[in-house]
C-alpha positions as CSV (number, residue, x, y, z in Angstrom):
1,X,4.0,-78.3,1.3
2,X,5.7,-80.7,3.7
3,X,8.3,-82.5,1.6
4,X,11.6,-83.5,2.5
5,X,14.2,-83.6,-0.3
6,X,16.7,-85.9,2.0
7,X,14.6,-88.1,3.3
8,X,16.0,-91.8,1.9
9,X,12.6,-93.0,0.8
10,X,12.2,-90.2,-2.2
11,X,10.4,-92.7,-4.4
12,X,9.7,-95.5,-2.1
13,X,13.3,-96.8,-2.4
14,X,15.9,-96.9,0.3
15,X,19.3,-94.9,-0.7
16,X,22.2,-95.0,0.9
17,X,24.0,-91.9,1.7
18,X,28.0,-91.7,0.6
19,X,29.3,-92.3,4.4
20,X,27.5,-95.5,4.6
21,X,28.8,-96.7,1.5
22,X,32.4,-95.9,2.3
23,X,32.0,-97.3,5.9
24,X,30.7,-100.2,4.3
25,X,33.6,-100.3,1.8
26,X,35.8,-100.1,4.2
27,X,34.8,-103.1,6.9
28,X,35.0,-105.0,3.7
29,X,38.8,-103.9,2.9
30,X,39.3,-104.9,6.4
31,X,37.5,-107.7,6.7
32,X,39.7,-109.2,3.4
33,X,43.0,-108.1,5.1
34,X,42.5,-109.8,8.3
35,X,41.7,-113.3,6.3
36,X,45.0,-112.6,4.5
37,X,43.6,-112.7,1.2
38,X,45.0,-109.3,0.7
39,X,48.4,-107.8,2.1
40,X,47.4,-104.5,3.9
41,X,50.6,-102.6,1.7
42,X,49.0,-102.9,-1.5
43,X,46.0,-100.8,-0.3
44,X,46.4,-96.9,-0.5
């Protein structure tokens, strides 16, 4: 039997793993910061 249980396509769907999601959480916090929309002290 050849199957992968991590690969991201288990059902034909792309997942995304947790890192990717923070990272991606993350350029947005930074993004919204350095447009001043948000002051960088009220983020933990």
């Amino acid at each position: 039997m050849n199957e992968d249980k991590g690969s991201p396509d288990d059902h034909g769907k792309f997942s995304l793993s947790e890192d990717w999601i923070a990272t991606g959480i993350g350029l947005i916090l930074l993004t919204v910061c350095l447009l001043g929309l948000v002051n960088p002290e009220i983020i933990p």
